[in-house]
C-alpha positions in Angstrom: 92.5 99.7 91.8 94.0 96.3 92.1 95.2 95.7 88.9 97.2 99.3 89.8 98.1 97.9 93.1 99.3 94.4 91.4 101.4 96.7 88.9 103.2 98.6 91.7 104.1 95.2 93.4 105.5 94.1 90.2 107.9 97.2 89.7 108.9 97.1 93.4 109.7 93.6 93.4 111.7 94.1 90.1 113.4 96.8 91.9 114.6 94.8 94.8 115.4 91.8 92.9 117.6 94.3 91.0 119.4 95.6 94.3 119.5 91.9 95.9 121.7 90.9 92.9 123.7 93.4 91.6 125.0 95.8 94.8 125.8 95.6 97.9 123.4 98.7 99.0 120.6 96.5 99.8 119.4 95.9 103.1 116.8 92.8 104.4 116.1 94.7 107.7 114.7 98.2 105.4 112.5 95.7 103.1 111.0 93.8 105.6 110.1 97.4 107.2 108.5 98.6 103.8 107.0 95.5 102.3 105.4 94.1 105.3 104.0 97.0 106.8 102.1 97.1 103.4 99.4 95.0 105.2 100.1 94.6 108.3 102.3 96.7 111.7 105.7 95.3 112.3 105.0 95.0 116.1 103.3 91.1 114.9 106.6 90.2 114.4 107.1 90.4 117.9 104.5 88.6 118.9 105.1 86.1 116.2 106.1 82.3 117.4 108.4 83.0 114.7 111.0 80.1 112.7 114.4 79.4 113.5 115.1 78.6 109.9 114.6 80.3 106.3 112.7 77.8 104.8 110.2 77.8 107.6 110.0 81.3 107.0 109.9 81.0 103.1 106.7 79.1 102.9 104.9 81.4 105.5 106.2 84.4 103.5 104.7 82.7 100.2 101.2 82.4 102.0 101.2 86.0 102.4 103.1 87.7 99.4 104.9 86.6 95.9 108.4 87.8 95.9 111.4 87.2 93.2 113.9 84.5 94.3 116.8 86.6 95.5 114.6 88.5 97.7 112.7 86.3 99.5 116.1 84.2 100.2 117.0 87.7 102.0 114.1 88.3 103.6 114.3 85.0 104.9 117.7 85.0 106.4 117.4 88.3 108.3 113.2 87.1 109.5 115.2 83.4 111.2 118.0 85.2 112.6 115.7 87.8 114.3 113.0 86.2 114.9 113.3 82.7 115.9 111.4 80.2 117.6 109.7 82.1 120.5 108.0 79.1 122.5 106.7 81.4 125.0 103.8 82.1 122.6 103.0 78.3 122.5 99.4 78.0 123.5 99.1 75.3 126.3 97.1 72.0 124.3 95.5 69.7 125.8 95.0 66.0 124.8 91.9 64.3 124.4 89.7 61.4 123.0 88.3 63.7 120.3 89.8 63.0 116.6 89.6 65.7 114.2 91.5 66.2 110.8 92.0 70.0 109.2 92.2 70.8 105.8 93.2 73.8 104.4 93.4 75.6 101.0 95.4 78.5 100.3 93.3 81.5 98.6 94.0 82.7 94.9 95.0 86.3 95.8 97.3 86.5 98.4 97.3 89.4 100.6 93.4 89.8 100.6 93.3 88.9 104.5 90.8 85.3 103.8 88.4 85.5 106.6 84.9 84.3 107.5 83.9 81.3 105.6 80.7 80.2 105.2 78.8 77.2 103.7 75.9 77.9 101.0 72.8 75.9 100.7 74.6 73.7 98.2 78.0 72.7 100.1 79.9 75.6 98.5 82.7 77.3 100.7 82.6 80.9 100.5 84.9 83.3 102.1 85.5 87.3 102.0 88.9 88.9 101.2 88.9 91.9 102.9 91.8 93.4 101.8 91.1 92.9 98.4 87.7 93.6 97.9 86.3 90.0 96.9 85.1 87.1 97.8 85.6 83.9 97.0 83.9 80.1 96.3 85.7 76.5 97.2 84.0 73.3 96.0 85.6 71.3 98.5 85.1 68.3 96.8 87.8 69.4 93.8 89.8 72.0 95.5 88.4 74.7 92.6 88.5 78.1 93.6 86.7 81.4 92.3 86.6 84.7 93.5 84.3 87.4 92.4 85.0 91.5 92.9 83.3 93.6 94.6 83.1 97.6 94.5 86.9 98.3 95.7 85.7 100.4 98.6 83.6 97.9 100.2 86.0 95.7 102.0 83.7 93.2 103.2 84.2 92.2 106.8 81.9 89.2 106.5 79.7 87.0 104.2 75.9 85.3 104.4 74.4 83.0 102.4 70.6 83.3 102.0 68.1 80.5 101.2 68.3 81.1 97.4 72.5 81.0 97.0 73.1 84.5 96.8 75.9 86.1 99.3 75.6 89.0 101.6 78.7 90.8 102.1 78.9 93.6 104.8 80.6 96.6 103.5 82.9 97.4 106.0 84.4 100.5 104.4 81.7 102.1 102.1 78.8 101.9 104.5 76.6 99.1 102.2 75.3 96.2 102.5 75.7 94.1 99.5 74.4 91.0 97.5 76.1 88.8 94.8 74.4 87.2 92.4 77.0 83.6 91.8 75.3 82.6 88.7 75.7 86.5 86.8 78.0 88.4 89.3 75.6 91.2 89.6 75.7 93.0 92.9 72.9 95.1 94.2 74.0 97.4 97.0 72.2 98.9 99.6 73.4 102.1 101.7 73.6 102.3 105.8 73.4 104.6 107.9 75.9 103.5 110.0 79.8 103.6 108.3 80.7 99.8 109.0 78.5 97.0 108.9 80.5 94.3 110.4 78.8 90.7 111.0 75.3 89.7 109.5 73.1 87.2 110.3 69.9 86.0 108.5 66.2 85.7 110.6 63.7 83.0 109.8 61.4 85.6 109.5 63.6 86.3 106.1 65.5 89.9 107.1 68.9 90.6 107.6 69.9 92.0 110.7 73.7 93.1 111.2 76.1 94.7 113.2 78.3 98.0 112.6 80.8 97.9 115.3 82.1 101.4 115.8 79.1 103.5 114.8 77.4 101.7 118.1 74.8 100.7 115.9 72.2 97.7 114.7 70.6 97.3 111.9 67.8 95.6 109.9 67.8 94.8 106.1 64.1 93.8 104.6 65.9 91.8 101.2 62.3 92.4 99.3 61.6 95.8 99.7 65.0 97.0 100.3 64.1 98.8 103.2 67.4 99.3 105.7 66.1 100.0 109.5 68.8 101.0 111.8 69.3 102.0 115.7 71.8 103.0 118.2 73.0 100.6 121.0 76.0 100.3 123.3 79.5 100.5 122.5 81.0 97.7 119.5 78.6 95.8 119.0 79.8 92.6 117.1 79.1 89.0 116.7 75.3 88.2 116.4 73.3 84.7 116.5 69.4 84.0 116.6 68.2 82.5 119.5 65.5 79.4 119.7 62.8 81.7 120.4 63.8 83.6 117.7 65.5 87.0 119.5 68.9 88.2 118.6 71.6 88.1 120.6 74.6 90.3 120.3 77.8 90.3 121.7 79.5 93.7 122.7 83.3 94.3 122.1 83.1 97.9 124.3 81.8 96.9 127.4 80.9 94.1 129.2 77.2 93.3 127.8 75.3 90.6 125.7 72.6 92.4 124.3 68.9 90.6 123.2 67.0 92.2 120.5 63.5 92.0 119.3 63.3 90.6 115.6 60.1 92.9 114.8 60.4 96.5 117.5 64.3 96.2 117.5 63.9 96.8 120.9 67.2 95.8 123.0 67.5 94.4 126.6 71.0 93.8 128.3 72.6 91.1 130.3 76.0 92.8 132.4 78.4 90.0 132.2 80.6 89.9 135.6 83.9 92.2 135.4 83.8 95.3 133.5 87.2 94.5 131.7 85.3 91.7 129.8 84.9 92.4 125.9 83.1 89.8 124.1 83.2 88.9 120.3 81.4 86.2 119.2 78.7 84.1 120.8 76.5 81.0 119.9 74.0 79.2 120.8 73.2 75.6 121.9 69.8 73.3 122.4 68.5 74.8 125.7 68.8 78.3 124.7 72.0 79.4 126.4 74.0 81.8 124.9 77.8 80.6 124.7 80.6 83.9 124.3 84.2 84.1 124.6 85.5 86.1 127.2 88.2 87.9 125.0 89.8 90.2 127.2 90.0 87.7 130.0 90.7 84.5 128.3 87.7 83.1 129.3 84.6 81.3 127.9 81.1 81.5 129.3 77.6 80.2 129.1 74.8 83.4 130.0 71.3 81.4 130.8 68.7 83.6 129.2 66.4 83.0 131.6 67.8 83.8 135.3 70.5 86.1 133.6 73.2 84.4 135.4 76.5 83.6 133.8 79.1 80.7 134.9 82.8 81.2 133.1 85.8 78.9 132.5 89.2 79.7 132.3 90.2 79.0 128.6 93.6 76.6 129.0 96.2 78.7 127.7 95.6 81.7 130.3 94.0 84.8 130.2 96.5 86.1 127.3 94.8 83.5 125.1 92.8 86.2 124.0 89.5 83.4 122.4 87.9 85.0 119.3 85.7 82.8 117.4 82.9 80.9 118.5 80.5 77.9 117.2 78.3 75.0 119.4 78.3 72.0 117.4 76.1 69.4 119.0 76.2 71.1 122.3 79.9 70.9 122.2 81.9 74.7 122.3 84.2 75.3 119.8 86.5 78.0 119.6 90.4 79.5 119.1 93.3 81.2 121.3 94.2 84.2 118.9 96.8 85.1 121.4 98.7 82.1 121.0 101.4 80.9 118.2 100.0 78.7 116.5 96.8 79.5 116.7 94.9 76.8 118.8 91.5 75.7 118.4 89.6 74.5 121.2 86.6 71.9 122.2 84.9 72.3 125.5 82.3 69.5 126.3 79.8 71.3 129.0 78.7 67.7 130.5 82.0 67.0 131.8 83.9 70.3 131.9 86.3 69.1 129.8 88.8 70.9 127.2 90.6 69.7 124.1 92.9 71.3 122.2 95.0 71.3 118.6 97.5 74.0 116.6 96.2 74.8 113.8 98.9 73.7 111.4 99.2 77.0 109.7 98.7 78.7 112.8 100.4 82.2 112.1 97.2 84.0 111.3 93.7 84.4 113.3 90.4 82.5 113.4 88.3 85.5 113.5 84.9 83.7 112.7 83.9 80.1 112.3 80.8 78.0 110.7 79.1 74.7 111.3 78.4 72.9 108.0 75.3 71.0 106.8 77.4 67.6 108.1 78.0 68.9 111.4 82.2 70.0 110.5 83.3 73.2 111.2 85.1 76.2 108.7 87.7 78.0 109.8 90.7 80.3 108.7 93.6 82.3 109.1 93.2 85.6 107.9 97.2 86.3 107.8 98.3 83.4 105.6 95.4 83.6 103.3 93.6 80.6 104.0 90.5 79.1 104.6 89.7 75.6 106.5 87.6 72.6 107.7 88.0 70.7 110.3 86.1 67.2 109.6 85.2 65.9 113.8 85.1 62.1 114.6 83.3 62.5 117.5 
């Protein structure tokens, strides 16, 4: 399938190239219209912070697509004279004492939507392209990259490693849950219930235990016996973490709940978060226990103490159109990003003193949808637009 799609991307680029050179019938405005809303809607570049010249636009456009010469010179010209600099979009940042330093790689396949790094047992990167149907390995150390296909239906949403180096992968779009084997590339597959497992999460006590956000469901993988155990909950269920004494904790993206779950009788209590507008996404947790969730909806962040139920909630700095996404507690320090804002900004709360930090992401046209602490205490990102993944290395 993507060998066909590869050869239809060829001929079509061919094509314009062809019209771009030789009459006067083509038209930037009509290609933008048909080769972007390939993989994405047109209304993002509205909402773009968009470039006010073509080169700027040239090397986001080559992040996301290969295009002949002549037409990416077109598409360029028409994308800065339409969309220019918006600095409305500019996310509020907020200087600090914190020193951090990002580095980012750009993925082999462009178009596959990079997303949800992780870090295996032996300082590998991994990520999933959704889009694409892969996923993918970074040694960090020499910049090598390798990706590895998956079944062309799956679509992966997210990625695992488990104690032994293989990788989970959550079949977004063929209902499975899958495993890679990195040493062969064998995968062994394993069908749900529910039509979209989402986000996964491994248990000390060895399961798997996921998410499927629009079939409302959970779910439980035994990886020995292959035994799949799944049950209904409330609406969009989404990120989930493993709490210190060893419950699950799930944030909801359809109503205003974080959910706690019994490893062994998958048995689920709720905690109402204040305002019923609130949609959460991802959630961590730090050394006492509390669970740590972004506020999307609200542009908020908020700390839910699992004991007394009760919640306390900060503004994030860039408003309530910040719209925070990802979430991970390094060291009892909050990390996450404003998706609403261009750049994309990523964020440090410190909890002790109230205090927030901010940076835009240099590549900042895409998404942090999910982040990852590392074995050395740095943290993974991405941008799921631009096809790249990221660290950022913290000099605390």
């Amino acid at each position: 399938m993507r060998a066909l799609w590869a050869t239809v991307l060829l001929v079509s680029a061919s094509a314009h190239a062809d019209l771009a050179e030789t009459t006067a019938q083509y038209s930037a405005e009509a290609d933008v219209s048909e080769t972007c809303s390939v993989c994405h809607s047109l209304r993002y570049l509205d909402r773009a912070q968009g470039y006010d010249t073509p080169d700027e636009w040239s090397r986001v456009i080559a992040s996301m697509v290969s295009l002949p010469a002549a037409r990416d010179r077109a598409i360029s010209a028409y994308l800065a004279g339409k969309y220019r600099h918006n600095p409305s979009k500019a996310p509020k940042l907020i200087a600090g004492e914190t020193n951090i330093v990002i580095d980012e790689w750009v993925t082999p396949s462009l178009g596959q939507r990079t997303r949800d790094p992780i870090e295996a047992p032996n300082g590998d990167i991994w990520w999933t392209g959704m889009w694409a149907s892969l996923v993918g390995r970074l040694d960090p150390s020499t910049g090598v990259m390798q990706e590895f296909s998956l079944p062309s239906a799956a679509r992966p949403h997210s990625i695992v490693p488990d104690r032994d180096g293989f990788i989970w992968y959550t079949g977004n779009s063929n209902a499975t849950i899958g495993r890679l084997d990195p040493t062969t590339g064998a995968i062994i597959e394993y069908p749900t219930k529910a039509r979209d497992p989402h986000t996964a999460v491994f248990h000390p006590n060895g399961n798997l235990y996921f998410t499927s956000q629009h079939s409302n469901m959970l779910g439980r993988l035994n990886p020995t016996t292959g035994e799949i155990t799944e049950i209904d909950t409330r609406r969009k269920p989404y990120g989930i973490k493993v709490g210190q004494d060893d419950d699950l904790f799930v944030a909801f993206n359809g109503t205003n709940a974080i959910g706690r779950m019994d490893p062994e009788s998958l048995a689920v209590t709720y905690y109402d978060i204040p305002d019923e507008k609130t949609r959460i996404r991802r959630l961590d947790i730090d050394s006492d226990g509390h669970v740590w969730f972004v506020n999307s909806s609200l542009g908020k962040i908020g700390k839910l103490n699992v004991e007394s139920g009760t919640v306390k909630q900060w503004d994030s700095p860039s408003g309530p159109l910040s719209h925070p996404y990802s979430m991970t507690v390094i060291n009892d320090i909050v990390w996450y990003n404003e998706s609403g804002m261009r750049p994309d900004a990523l964020v440090r709360f410190d909890p002790t003193s109230e205090r927030f930090q901010s940076w835009a992401v240099p590549s900042g046209v895409g998404i942090i949808r999910h982040t990852w602490k590392t074995q050395d205490g740095d943290l993974l990102i991405h941008q799921s637009s631009s096809n790249r993944v990221g660290r950022v290395r913290i000099a605390e």
